[in-house]
PDBQT receptor file of N, H, CA, C and O in Angstrom, charges set to zero:
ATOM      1  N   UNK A   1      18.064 -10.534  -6.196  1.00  0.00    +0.000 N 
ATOM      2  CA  UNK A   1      18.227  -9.109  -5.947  1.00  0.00    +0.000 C 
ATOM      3  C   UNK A   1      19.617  -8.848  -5.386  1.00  0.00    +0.000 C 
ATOM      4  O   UNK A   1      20.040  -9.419  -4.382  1.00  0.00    +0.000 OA
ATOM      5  N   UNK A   2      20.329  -7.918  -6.117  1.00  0.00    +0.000 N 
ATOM      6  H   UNK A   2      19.985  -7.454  -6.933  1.00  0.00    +0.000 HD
ATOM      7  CA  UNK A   2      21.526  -7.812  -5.653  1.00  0.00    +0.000 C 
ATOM      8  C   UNK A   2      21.525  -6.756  -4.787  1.00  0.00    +0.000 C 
ATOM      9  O   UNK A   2      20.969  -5.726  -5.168  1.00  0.00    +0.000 OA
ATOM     10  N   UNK A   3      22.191  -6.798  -3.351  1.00  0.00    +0.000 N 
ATOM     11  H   UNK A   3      22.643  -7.634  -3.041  1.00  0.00    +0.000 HD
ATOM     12  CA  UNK A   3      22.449  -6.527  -2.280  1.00  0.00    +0.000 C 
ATOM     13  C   UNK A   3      23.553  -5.223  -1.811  1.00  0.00    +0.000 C 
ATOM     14  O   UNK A   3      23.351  -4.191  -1.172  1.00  0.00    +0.000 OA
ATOM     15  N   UNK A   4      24.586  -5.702  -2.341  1.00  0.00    +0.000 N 
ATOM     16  H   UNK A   4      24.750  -6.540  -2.861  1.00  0.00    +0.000 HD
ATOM     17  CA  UNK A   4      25.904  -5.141  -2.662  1.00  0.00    +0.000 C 
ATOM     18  C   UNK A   4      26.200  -4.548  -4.067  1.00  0.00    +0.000 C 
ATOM     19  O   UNK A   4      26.005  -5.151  -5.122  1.00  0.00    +0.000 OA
ATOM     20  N   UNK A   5      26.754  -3.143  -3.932  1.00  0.00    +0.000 N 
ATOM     21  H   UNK A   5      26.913  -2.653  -3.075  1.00  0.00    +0.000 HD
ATOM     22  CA  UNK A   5      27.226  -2.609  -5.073  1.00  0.00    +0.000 C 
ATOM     23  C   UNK A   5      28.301  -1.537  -4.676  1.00  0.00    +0.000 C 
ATOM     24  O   UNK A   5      28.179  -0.356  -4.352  1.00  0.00    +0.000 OA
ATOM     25  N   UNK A   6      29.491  -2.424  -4.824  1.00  0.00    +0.000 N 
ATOM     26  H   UNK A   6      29.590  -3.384  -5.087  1.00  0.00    +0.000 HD
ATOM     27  CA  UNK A   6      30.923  -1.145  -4.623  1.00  0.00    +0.000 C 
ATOM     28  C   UNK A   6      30.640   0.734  -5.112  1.00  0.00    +0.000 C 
ATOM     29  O   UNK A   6      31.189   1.722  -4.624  1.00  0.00    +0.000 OA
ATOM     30  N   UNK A   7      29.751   0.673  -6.055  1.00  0.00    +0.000 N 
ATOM     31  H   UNK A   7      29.305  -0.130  -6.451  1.00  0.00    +0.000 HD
ATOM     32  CA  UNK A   7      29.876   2.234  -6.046  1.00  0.00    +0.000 C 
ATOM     33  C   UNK A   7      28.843   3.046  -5.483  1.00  0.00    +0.000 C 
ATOM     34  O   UNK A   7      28.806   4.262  -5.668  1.00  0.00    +0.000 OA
ATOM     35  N   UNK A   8      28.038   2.445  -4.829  1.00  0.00    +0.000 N 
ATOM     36  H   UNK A   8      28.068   1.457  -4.678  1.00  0.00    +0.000 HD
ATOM     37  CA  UNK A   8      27.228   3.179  -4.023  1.00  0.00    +0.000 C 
ATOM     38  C   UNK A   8      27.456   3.267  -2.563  1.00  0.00    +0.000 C 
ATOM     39  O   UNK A   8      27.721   2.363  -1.771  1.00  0.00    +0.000 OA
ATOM     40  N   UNK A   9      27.270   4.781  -2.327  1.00  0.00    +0.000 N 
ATOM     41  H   UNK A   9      27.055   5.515  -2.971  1.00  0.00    +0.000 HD
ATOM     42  CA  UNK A   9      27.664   4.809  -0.813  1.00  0.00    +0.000 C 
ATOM     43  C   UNK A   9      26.583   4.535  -0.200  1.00  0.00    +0.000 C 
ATOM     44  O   UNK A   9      25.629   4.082  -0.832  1.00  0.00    +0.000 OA
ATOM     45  N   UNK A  10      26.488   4.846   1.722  1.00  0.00    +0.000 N 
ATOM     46  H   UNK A  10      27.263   5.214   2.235  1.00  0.00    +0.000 HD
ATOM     47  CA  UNK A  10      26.009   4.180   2.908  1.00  0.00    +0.000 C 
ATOM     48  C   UNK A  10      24.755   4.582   2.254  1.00  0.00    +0.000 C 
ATOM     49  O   UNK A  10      24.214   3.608   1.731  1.00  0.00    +0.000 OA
ATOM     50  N   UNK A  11      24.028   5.817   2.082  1.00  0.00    +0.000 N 
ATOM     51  H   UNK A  11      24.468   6.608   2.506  1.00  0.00    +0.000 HD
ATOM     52  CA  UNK A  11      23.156   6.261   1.892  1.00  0.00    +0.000 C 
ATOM     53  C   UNK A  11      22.422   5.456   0.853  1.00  0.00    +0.000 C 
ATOM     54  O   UNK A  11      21.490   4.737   1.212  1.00  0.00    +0.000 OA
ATOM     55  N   UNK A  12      22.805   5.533  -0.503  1.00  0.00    +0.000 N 
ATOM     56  H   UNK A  12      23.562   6.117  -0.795  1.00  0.00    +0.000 HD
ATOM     57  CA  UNK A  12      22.637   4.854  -1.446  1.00  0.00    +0.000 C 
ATOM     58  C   UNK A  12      21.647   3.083  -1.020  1.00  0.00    +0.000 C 
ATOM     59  O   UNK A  12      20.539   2.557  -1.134  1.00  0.00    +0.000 OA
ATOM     60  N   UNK A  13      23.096   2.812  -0.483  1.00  0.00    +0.000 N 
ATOM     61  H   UNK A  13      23.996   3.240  -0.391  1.00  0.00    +0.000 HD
ATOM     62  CA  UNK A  13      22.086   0.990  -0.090  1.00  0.00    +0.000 C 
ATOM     63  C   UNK A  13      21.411   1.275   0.873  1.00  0.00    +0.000 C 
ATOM     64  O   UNK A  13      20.845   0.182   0.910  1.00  0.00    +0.000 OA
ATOM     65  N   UNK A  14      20.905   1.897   1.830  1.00  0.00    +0.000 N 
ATOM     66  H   UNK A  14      21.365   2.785   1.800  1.00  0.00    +0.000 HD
ATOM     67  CA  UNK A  14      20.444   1.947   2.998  1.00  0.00    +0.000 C 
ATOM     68  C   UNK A  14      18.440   2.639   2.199  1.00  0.00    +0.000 C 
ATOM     69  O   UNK A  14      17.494   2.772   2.975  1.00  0.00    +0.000 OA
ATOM     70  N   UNK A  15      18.320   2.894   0.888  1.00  0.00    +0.000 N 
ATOM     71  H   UNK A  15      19.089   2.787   0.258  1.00  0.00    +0.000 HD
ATOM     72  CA  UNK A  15      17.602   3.351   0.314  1.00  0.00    +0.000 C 
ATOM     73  C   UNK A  15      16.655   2.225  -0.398  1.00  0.00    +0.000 C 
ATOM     74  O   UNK A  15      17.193   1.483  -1.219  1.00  0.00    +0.000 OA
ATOM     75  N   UNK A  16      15.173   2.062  -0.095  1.00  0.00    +0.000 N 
ATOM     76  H   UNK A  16      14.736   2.666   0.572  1.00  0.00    +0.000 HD
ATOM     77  CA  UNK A  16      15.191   0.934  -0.818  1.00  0.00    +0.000 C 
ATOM     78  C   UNK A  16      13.945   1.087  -2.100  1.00  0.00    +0.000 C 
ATOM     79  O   UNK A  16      13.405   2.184  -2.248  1.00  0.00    +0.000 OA
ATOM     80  N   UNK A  17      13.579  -0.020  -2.932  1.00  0.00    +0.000 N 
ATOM     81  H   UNK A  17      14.018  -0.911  -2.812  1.00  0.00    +0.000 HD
ATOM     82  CA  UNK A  17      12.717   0.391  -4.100  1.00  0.00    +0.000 C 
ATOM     83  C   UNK A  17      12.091   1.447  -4.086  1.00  0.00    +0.000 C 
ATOM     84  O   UNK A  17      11.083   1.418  -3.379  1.00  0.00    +0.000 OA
ATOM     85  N   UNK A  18      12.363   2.645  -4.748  1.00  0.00    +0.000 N 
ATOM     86  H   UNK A  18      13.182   2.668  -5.322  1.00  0.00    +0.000 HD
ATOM     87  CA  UNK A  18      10.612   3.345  -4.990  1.00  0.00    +0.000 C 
ATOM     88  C   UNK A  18       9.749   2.615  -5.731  1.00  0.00    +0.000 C 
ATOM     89  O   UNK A  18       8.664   2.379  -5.198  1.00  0.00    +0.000 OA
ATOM     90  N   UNK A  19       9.945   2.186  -6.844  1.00  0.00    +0.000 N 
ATOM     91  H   UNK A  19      10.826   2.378  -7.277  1.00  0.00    +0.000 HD
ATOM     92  CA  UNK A  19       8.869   1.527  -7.326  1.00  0.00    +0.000 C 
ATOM     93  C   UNK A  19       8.043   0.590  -6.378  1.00  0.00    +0.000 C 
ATOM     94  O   UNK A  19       6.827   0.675  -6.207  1.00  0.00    +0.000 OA
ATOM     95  N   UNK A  20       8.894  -0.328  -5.783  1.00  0.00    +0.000 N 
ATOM     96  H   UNK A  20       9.881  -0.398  -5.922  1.00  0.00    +0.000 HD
ATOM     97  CA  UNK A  20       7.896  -0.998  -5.263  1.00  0.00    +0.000 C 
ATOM     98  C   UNK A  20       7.365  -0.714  -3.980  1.00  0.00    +0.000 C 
ATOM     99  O   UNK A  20       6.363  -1.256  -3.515  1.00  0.00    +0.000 OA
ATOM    100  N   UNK A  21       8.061   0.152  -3.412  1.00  0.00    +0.000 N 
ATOM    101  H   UNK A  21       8.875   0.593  -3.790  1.00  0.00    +0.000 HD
ATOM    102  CA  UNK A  21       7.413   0.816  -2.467  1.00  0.00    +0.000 C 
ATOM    103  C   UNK A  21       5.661   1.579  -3.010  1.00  0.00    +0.000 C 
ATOM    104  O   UNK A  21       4.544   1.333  -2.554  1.00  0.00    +0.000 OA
ATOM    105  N   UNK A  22       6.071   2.509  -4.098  1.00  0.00    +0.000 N 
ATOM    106  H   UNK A  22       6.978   2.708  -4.469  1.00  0.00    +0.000 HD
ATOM    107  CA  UNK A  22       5.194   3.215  -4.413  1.00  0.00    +0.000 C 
ATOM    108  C   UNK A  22       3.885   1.979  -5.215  1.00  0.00    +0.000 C 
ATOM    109  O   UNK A  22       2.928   2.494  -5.792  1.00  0.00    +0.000 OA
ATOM    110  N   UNK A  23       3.994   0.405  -5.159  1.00  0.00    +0.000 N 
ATOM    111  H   UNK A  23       4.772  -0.014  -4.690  1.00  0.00    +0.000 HD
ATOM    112  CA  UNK A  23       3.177   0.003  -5.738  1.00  0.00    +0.000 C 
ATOM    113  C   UNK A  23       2.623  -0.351  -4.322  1.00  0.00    +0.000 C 
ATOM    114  O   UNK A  23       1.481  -0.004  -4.018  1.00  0.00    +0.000 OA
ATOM    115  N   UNK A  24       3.315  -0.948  -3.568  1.00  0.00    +0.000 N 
ATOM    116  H   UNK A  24       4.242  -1.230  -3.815  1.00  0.00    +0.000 HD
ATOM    117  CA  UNK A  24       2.551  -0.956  -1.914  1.00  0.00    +0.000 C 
ATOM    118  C   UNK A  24       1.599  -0.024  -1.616  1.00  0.00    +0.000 C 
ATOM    119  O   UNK A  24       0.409  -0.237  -1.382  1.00  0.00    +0.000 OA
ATOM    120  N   UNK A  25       2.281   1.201  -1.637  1.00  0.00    +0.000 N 
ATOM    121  H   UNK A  25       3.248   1.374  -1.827  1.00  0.00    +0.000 HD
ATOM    122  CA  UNK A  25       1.296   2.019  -1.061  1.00  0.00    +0.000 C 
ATOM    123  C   UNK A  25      -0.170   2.220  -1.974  1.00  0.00    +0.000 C 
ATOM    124  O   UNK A  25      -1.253   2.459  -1.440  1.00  0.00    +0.000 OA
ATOM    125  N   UNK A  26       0.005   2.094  -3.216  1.00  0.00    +0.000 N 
ATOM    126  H   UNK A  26       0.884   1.900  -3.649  1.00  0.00    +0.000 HD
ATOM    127  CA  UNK A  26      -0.946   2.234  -4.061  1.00  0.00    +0.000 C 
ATOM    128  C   UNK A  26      -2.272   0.654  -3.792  1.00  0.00    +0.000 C 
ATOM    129  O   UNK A  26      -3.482   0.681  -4.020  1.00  0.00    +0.000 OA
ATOM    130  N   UNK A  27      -1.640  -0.240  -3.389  1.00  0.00    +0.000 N 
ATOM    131  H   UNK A  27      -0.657  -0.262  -3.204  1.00  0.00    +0.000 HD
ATOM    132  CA  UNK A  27      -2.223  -1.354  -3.646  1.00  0.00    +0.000 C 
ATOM    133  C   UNK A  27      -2.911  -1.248  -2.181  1.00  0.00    +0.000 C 
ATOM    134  O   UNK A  27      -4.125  -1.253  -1.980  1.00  0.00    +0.000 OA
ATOM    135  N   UNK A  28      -2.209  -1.181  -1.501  1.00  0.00    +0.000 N 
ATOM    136  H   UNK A  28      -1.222  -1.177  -1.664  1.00  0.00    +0.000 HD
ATOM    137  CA  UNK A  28      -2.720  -1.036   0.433  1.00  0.00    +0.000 C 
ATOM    138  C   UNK A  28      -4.161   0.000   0.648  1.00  0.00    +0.000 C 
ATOM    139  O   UNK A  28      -5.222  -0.238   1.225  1.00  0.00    +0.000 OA
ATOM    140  N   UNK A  29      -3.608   1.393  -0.181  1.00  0.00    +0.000 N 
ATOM    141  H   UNK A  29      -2.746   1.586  -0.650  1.00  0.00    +0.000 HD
ATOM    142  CA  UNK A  29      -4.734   2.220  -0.613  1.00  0.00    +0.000 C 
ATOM    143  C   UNK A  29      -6.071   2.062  -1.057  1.00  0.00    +0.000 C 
ATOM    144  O   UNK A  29      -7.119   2.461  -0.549  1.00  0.00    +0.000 OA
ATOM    145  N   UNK A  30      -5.796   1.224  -2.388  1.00  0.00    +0.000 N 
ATOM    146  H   UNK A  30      -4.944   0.900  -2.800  1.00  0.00    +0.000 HD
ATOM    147  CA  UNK A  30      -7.055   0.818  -3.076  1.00  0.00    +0.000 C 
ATOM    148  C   UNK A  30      -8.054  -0.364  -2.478  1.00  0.00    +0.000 C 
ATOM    149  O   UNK A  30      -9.254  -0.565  -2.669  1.00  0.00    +0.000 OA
ATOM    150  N   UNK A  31      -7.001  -1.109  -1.621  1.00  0.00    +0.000 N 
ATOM    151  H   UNK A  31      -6.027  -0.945  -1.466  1.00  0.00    +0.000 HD
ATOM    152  CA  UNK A  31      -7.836  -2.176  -1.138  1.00  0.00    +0.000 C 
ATOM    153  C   UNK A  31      -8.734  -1.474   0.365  1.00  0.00    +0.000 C 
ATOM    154  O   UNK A  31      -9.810  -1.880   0.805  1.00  0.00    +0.000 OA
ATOM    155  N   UNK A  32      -7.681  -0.065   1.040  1.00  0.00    +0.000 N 
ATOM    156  H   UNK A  32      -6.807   0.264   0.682  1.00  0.00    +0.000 HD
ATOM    157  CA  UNK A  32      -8.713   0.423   2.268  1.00  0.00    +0.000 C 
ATOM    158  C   UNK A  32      -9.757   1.515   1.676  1.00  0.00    +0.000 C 
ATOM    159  O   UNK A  32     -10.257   2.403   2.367  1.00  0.00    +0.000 OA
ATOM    160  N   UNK A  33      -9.936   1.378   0.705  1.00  0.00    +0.000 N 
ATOM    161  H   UNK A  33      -9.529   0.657   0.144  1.00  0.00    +0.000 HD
ATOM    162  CA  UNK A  33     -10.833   2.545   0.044  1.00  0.00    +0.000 C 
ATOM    163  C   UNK A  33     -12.272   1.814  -0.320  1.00  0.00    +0.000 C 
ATOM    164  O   UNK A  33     -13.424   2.206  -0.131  1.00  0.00    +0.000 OA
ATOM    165  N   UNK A  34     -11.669   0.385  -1.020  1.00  0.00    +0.000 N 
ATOM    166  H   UNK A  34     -10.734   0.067  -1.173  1.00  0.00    +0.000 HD
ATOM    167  CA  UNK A  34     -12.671  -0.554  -1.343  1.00  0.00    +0.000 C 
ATOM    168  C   UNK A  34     -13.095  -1.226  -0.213  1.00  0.00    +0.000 C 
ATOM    169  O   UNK A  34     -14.260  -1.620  -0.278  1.00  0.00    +0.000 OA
ATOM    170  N   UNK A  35     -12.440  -1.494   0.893  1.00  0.00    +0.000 N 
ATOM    171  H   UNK A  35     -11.494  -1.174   0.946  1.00  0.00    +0.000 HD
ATOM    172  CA  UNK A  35     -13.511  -2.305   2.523  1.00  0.00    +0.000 C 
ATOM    173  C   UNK A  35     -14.156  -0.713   3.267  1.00  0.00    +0.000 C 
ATOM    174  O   UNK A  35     -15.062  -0.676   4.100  1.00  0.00    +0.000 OA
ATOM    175  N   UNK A  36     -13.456   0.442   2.739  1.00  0.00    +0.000 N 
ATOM    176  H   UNK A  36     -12.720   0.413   2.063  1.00  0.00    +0.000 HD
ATOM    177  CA  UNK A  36     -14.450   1.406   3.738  1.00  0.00    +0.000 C 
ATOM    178  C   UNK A  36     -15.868   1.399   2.762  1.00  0.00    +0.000 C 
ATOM    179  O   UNK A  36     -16.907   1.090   3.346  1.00  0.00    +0.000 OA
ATOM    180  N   UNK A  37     -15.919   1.609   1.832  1.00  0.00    +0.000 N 
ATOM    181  H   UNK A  37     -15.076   1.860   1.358  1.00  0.00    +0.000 HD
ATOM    182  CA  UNK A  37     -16.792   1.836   1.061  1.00  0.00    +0.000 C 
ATOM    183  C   UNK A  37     -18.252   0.541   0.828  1.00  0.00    +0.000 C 
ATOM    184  O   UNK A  37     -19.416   0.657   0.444  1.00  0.00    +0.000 OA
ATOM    185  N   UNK A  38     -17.360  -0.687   1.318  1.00  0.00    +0.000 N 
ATOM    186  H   UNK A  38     -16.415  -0.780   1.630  1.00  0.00    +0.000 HD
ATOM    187  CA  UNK A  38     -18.222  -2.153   1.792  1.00  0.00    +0.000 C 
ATOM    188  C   UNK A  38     -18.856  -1.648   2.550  1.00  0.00    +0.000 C 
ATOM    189  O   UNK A  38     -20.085  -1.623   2.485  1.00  0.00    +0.000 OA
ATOM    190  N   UNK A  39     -18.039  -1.016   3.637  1.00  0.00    +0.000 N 
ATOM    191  H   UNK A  39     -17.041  -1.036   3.690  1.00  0.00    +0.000 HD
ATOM    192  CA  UNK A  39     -18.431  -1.207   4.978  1.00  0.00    +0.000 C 
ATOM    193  C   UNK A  39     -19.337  -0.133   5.162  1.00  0.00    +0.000 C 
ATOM    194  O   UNK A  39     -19.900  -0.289   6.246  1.00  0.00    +0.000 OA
ATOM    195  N   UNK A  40     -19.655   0.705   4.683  1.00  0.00    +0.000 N 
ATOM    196  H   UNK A  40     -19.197   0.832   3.803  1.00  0.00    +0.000 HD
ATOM    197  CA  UNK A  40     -20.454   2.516   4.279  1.00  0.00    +0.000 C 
ATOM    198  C   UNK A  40     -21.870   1.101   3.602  1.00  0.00    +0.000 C 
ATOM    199  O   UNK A  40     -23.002   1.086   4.085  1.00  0.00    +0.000 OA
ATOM    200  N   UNK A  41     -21.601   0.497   2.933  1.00  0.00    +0.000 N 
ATOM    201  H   UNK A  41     -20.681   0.509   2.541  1.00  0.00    +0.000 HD
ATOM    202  CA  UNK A  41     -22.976  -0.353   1.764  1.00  0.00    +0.000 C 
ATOM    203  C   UNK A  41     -23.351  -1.014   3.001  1.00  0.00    +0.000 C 
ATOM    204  O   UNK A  41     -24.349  -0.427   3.420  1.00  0.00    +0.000 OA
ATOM    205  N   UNK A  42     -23.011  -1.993   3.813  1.00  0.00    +0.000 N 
ATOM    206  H   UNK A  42     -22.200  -2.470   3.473  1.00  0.00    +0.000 HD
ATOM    207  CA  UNK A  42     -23.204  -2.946   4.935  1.00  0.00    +0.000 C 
ATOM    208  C   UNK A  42     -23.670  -1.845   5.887  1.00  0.00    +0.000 C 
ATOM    209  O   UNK A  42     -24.712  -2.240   6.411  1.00  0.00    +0.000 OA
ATOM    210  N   UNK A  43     -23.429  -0.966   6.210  1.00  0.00    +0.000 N 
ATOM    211  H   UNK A  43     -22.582  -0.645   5.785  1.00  0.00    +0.000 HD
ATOM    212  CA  UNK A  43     -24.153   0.003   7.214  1.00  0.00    +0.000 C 
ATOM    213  C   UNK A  43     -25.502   0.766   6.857  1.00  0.00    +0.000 C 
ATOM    214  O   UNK A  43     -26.529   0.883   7.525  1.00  0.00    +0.000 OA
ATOM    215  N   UNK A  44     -25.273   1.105   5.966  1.00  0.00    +0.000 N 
ATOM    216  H   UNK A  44     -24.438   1.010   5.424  1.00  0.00    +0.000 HD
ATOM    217  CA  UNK A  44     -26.393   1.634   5.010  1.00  0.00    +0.000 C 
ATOM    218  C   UNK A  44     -27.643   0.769   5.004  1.00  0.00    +0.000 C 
ATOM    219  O   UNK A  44     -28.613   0.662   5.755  1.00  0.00    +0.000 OA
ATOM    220  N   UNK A  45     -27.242   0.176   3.837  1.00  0.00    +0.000 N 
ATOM    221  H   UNK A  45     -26.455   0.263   3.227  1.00  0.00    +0.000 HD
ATOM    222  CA  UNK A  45     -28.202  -0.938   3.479  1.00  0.00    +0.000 C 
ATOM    223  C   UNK A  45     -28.743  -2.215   3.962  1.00  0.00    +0.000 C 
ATOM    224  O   UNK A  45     -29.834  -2.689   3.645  1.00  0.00    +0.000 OA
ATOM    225  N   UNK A  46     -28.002  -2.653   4.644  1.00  0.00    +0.000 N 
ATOM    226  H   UNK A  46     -27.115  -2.268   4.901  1.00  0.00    +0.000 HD
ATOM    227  CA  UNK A  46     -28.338  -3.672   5.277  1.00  0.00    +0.000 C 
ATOM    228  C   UNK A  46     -28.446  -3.534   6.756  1.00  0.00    +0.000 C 
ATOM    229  O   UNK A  46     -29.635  -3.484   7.069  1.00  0.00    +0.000 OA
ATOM    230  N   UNK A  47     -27.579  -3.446   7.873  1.00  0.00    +0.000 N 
ATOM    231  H   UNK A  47     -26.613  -3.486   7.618  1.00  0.00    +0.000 HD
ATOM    232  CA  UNK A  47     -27.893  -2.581   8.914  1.00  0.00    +0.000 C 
ATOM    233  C   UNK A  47     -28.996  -1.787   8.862  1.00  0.00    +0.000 C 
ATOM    234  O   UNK A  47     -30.046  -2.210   9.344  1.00  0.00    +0.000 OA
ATOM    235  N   UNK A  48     -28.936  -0.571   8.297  1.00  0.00    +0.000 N 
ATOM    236  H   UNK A  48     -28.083  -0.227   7.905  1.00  0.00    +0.000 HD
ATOM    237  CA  UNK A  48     -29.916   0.304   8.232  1.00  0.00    +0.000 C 
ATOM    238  C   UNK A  48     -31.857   0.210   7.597  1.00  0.00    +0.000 C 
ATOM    239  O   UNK A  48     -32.843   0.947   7.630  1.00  0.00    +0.000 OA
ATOM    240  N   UNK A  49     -31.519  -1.109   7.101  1.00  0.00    +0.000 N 
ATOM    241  H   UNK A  49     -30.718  -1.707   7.074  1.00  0.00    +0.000 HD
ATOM    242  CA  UNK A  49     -33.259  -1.414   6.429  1.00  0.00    +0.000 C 
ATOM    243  C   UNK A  49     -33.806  -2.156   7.838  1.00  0.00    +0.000 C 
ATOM    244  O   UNK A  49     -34.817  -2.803   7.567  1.00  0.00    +0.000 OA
ATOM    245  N   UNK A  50     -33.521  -2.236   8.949  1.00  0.00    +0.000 N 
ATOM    246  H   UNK A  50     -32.699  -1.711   9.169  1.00  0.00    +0.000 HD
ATOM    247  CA  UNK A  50     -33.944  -3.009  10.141  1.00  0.00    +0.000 C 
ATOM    248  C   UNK A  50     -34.870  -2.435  10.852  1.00  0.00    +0.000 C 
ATOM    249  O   UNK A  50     -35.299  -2.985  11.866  1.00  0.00    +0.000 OA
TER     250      UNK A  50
C-alpha cells in the first residue's frame, strides 16, 4: 500500500479507504445483528421454557 503521493495534499493522505472502511462497518454490523438476534433465541427459548 502506497503511503506517499506528491500530488495529494495534507488533507488528501490524512483520509483513509472508504471502501474498506465502508466494508468494516458493514461486516461489524451484520455480525452485531446476528449475536443480538442469538441472544433474543437463547432468551426466549431456552431461558424462557424453565
Amino acid at each position: 500500500m502506497q503511503t506517499y503521493d506528491p500530488h495529494k495534499n495534507t488533507k488528501e493522505v490524512r483520509q483513509g479507504s472508504t471502501r474498506w472502511m465502508n466494508t468494516r462497518v458493514l461486516v461489524i454490523s451484520t455480525i452485531a445483528v446476528v449475536l443480538a438476534f442469538a441472544l433474543i433465541y437463547v432468551w426466549f427459548f431456552i431461558v424462557g421454557s424453565n
